[in-house]
N, C-alpha and C positions, 0 to 999 in steps of 0.2 A: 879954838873959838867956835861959838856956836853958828849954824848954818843959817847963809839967808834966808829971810823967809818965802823970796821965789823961786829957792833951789832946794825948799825938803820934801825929802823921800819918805815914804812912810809905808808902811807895810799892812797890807791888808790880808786879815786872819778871815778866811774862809769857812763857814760851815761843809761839812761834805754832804751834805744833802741836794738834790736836784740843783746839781753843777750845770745842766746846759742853761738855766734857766741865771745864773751870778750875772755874766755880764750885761744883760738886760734887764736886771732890775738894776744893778749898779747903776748905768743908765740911766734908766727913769729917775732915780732916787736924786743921782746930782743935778737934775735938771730942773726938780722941779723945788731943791733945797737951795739951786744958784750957786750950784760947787762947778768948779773948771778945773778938769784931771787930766794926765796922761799917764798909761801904764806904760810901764819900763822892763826891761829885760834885767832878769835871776841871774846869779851867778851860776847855777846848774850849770854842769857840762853837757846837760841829756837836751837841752835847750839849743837849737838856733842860735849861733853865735848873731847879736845886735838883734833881736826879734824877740818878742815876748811869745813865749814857749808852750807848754800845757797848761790851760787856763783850768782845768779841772783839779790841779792840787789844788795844798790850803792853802798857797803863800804867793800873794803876787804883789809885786813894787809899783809905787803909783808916786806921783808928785804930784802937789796940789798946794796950793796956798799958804796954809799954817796949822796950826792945832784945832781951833775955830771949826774949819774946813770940815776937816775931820771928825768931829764933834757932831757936825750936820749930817756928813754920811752914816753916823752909827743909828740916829735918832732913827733916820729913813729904810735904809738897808736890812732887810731883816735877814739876807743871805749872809750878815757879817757878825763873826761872833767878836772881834775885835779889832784894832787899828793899832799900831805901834811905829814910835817916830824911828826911822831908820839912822842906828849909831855904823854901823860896821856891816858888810856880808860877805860871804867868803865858801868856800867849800871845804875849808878845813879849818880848825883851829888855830894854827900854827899861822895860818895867812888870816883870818879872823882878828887875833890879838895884834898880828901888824898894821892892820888897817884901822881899826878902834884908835890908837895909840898917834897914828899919824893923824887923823879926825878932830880928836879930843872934841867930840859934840857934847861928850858928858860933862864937861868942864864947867859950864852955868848952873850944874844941879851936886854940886860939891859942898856949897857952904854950910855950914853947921846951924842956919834956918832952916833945912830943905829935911825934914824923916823919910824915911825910904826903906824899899824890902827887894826881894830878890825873886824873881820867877824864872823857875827854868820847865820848858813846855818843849817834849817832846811829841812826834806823828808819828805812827808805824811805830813805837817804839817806848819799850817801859824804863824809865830812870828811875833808879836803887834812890832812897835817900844817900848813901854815900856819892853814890854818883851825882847829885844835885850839890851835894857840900863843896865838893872837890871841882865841879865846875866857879862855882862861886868863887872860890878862893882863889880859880887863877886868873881871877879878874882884882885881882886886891892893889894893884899898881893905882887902879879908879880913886878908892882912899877916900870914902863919902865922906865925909865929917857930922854929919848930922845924923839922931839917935834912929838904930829900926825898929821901924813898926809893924807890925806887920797886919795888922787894920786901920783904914785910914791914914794911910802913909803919905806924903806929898808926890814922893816919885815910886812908879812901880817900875826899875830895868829888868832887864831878862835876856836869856836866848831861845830863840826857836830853833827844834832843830826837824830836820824832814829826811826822812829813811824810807826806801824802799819797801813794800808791804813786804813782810816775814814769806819765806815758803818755805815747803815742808820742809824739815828737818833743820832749817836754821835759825838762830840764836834769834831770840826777840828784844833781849834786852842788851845794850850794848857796852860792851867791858872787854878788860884785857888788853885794848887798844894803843898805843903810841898815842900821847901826847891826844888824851881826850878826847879821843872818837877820829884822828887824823887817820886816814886808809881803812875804816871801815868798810865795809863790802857794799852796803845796801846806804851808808851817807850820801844824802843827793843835796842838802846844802845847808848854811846858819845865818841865822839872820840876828845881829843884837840891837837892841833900841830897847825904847820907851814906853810903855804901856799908856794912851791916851783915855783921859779919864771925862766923865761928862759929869760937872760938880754941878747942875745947872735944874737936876731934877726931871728933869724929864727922860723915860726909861728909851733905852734904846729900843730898836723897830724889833729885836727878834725876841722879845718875851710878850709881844704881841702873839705868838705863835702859842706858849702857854696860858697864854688868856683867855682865847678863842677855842680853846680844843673841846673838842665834839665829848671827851669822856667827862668834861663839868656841866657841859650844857643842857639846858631842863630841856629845849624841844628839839628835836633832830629828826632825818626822814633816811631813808635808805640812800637818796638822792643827796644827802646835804656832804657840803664838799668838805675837805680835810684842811684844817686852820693855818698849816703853811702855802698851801698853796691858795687857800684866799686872800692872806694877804699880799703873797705876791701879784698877785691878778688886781688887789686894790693898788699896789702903790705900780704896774705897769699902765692903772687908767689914770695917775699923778692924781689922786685923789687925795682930798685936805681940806683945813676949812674954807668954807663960802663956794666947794662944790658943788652942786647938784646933779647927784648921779643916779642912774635910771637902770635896774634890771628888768625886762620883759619877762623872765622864766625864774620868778623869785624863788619858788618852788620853798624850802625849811629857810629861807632868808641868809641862807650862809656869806651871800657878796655882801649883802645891805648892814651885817656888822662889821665885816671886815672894814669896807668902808666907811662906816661909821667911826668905828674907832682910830682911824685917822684923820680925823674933824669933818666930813663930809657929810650935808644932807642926802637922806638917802630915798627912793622911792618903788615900790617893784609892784608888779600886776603878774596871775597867771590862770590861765584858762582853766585850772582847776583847782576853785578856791577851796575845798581839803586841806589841802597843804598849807595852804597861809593861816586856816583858821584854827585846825588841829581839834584834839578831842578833852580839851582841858575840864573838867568838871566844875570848873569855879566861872567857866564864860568867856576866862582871859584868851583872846586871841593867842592861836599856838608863837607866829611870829611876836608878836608882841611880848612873850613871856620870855622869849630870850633876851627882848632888848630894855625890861625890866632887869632883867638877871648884870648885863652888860652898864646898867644908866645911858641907857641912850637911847630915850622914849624922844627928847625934845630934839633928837636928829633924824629918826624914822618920821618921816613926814607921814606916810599912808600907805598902805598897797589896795590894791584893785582886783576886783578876777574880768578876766574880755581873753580874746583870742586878739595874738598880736596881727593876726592881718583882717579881724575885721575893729581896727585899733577906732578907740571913741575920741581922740583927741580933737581938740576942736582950733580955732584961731587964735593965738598969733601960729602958731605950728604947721595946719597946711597950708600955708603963707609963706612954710620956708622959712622963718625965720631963725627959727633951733631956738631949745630952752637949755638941754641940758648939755655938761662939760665933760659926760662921761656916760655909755652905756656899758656893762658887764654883764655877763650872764657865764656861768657853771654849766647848766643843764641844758645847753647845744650837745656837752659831752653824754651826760646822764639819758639825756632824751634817744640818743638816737644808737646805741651799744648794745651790741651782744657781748656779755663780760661772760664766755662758759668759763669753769662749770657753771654760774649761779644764774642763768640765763637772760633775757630782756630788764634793767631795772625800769623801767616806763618809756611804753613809744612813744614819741612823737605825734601829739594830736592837734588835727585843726577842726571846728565848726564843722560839720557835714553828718550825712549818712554815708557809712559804708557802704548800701545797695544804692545807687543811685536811683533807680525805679522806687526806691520808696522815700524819696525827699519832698516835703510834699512845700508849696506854694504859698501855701494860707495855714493858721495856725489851727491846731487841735481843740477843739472845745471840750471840756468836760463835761460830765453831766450835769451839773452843777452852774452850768452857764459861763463858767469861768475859762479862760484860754489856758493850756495846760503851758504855757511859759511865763506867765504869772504866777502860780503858785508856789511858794517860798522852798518847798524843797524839789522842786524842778533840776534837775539835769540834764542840760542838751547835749544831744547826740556829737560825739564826733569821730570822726575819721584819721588814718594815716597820714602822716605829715613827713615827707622823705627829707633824706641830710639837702639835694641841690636847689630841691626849693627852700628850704628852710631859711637854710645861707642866703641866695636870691631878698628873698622879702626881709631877712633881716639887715642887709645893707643895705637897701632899698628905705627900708625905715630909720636906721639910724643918718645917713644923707640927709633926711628931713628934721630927726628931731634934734642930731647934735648942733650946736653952734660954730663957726671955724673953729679950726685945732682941738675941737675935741675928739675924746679917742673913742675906739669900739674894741672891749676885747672879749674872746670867745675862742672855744676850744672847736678842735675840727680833730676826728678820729681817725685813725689813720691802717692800715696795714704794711707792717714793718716788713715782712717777704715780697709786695711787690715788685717787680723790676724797674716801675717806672717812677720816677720821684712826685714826692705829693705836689700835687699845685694846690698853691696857697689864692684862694679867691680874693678875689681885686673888683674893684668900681672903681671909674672916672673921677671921683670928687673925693680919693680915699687915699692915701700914701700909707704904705707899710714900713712900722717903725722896727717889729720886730717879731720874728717866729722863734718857737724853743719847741723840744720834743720831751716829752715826758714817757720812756720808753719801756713797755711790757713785758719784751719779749718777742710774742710774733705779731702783736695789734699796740699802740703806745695813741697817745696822741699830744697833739699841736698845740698851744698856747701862740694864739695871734693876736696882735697888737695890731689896729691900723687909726692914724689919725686923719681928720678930716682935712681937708689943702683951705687953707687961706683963700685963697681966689678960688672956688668953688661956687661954681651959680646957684644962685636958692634955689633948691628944689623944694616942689610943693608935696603936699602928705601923700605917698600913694592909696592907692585902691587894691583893695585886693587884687589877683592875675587872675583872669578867668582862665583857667585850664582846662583844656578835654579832659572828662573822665571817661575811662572805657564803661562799660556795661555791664553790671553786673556787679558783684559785691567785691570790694578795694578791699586786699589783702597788703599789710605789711611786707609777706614775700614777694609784693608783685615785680620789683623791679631788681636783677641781678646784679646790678650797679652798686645796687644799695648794702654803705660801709659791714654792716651786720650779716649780712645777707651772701655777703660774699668771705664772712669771717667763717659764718655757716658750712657753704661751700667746701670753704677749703680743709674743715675737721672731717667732715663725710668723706673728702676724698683720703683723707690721710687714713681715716678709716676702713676704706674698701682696701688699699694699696696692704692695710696692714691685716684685711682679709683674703687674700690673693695670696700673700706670701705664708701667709699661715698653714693655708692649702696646699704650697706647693711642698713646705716641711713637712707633712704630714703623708705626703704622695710619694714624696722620696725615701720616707723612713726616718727622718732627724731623730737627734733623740728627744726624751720626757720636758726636761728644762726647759730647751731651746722653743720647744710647742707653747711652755706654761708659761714662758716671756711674753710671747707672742699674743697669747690670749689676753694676758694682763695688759698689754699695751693696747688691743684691740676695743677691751673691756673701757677706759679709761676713754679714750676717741668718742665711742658710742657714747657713752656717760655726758662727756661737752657738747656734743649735737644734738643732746635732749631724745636721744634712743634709748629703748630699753637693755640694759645689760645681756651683753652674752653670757649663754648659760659657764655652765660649770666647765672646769678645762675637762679635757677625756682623762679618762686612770691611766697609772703608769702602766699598766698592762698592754697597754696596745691600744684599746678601742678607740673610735674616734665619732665624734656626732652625729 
């Protein structure tokens, strides 16, 4: 008999891409689709017996409602490449066809109304066509009745199956086995069900991900962010229609379509309007040419160029009231990274002179009689803008302009070798819904989530911070603190260490290779810290620099 519908299982098929990042958009996704889930534990034996296990494979068990349910989660989730109702799971075959059998959930999709086809999906692992046949066939007890199709079929069943990644020298594809894969080496579980279908027209959230990509799009900047992770960043702000959502650092508009093409008004300002306007020879706004290219002129409200802390907003706002349901911003990460080799992609700038002795008070006349910040191609000076003020004044701003429960998300850069864990920044009128790590290697960074608390006192628009500036002209390197700065740091040291030891081989006699490693690792250090290459390694003859 078929199962009720407040006890189905269904399985959700994972992309493996930026896995830390699945269960918080899962997350947001149900939440703001009005789905109510619980994940469930795998049969894996590599799993926590009663505990849901490692969330980074592609296959995790969830209960929810109905098909419906489910339906909702594919539209929103763009981490999910598919959902399937759970017939059977097992770690073997042999216990697989026991439990289908005792089940019979396939029983309602028998009658000779129903067309149907056969999917067999393996992971880590290639299946022969013979091997897809002869899986099928020892499912034949099912006995569909109705004709297969194999496009447009009513029902798609299948098995998933999930195998250990391959290492050297062992078999990738799986054969020779007892009884269809039972005691495989590297089988870690099956899963059989239903393939859930959305006949309803609406594409699911991850071909969102092919729509947005940077290689179709007519404008783009060095800075514009990569289309899966805008749209994750749009659906962690639960962006949709009769949003209105605000990036400050619009910079090539990468969040304002993401969000966009989730039904969301969109709006972005940035201090340096280049980038919003682009260098299009026909006039059209750079951001605007993409949101022609997308149809989504009538969702981009406007963008702006201001510096976000000398922000021009006016009343109901510094009143505290909040307009918008969503602030986003990219380019907290872009603005403030050292990415070697390819060096700074744009620092952080606020309003100011770098020399403070030359900030003047009163404005510049030209000869002309005209103020030199009136005329139209005017460029105001600005200054260094560090990651802990940055952070500072943008929570500071978003407190004021989001309304309760709206969210603020933003990236915060990280270094993955320090000893001490990131702290994730916090305000009083601000709950963290969720942090996820997008990781590089020896630098990665943060994807934060925070929403605004319901009971939060209105805060009114701040003012800028009056900060001391020291004397004399503000350098980017000035503060050791600073994310980049200290990414810096730590190449020059690996550097020196890898020129100390180079010396000491050289002092001892090592041999030719061991030198010509050494200099090539050396050579490569110097290269990411924006030094000039070390010369040539010495001849195998001996000599040395």
């Amino acid at each position: 008999m078929a199962a009720e519908a407040s006890d189905r299982v269904y399985v959700l098929h994972f992309a493996q891409s930026h896995t830390d990042f699945r269960l918080a958009e899962l997350a947001a996704s149900a939440e703001f689709m009005g789905v109510t889930y619980e994940l469930l534990p795998t049969p894996s034996r590599e799993d926590p017996v009663g505990r849901v296990g490692d969330v980074s494979r592609p296959f995790l068990l969830c209960r929810m409602a109905d098909d419906e349910a489910a339906r909702r989660l594919l539209q929103r989730c763009s981490a999910l490449r598919g959902v399937w109702e759970l017939w059977a799971c097992a770690d073997t075959y042999t216990e697989l066809h026991a439990r289908n059998q005792a089940a019979r959930r396939f029983e309602p999709w028998l009658a000779p109304a129903y067309s149907w086809k056969a999917l067999m999906q393996g992971f880590n692992v290639a299946l022969s066509e013979a091997r897809r046949l002869a899986l099928i066939q020892s499912f034949s007890y099912m006995a569909f009745q109705g004709p297969v199709r194999m496009r447009h079929s009513d029902v798609t069943w299948g098995v998933l199956e999930e195998y250990r990644r391959a290492t050297h020298g062992t078999e990738v594809e799986a054969r020779g086995h007892a009884e269809l894969g039972d005691r495989h080496p590297r089988l870690v579980q099956l899963f059989l069900g239903r393939k859930i279908k959305d006949r309803s027209g609406v594409p699911p959230a991850r071909d969102l991900i092919e729509a947005l990509s940077l290689k179709k799009r007519r404008y783009i900047g060095n800075t514009s962010m990569e289309s899966e992770m805008s749209v994750i960043m749009a659906t962690m702000a639960l962006a949709g229609p009769g949003q209105l959502i605000y990036d400050p650092f619009a910079g090539t508009g990468s969040m304002l379509y993401a969000c966009s093409m989730l039904g969301a008004y969109t709006m972005g300002s940035d201090i340096d309007g280049r980038m919003l306007r682009g260098k299009d020879a026909l006039g059209v706004p750079g951001v605007r040419l993409s949101a022609a290219q997308y149809s989504l002129e009538g969702r981009l409200l406007d963008t702006a160029v201001f510096d976000m802390t000398q922000s021009p907003w006016r009343a109901p706002f510094r009143q505290g009231a909040g307009l918008f349901d969503a602030i986003v911003t990219d380019r907290t990460w872009y603005l403030l990274t050292h990415i070697a080799p390819y060096g700074v992609r744009a620092g952080a700038k606020r309003l100011g002179r770098r020399n403070v002795a030359d900030q003047r008070d009163e404005p510049f006349i030209m000869a002309d009689g005209t103020p030199a910040h009136m005329r139209p191609d005017y460029l105001p000076p600005t200054k260094p803008y560090h990651l802990s003020e940055l952070i500072d004044d943008l929570l500071a701003y978003a407190s004021a302009l989001l309304r309760p429960g709206g969210r603020l998300v933003f990236w915060l850069p990280t270094m993955n070798e320090d000893d001490v864990e990131t702290a994730i920044p916090s305000h009083p009128h601000f709950d963290l819904v969720a942090h996820s790590l997008q990781d590089f290697g020896r630098w990665g960074r943060r994807l934060i989530t925070l929403q605004k608390r319901y009971d939060a006192p209105s805060a009114p628009m701040p003012s800028a911070k009056a900060r001391p500036a020291p004397p004399g002209r503000i350098l980017a390197s000035d503060r050791p603190s600073e994310f980049r700065n200290r990414d810096l740091e730590k190449i020059i040291a690996s550097s020196n260490a890898a020129n100390r030891k180079m010396e000491e081989q050289i002092s001892v006699g090592k041999g030719f290779d061991a030198i010509s490693e050494l200099w090539g690792q050396l050579s490569e250090l110097m290269a990411q810290a924006g030094q000039p290459p070390a010369a040539e390694a010495p001849e195998e003859a001996g000599t040395t620099p």
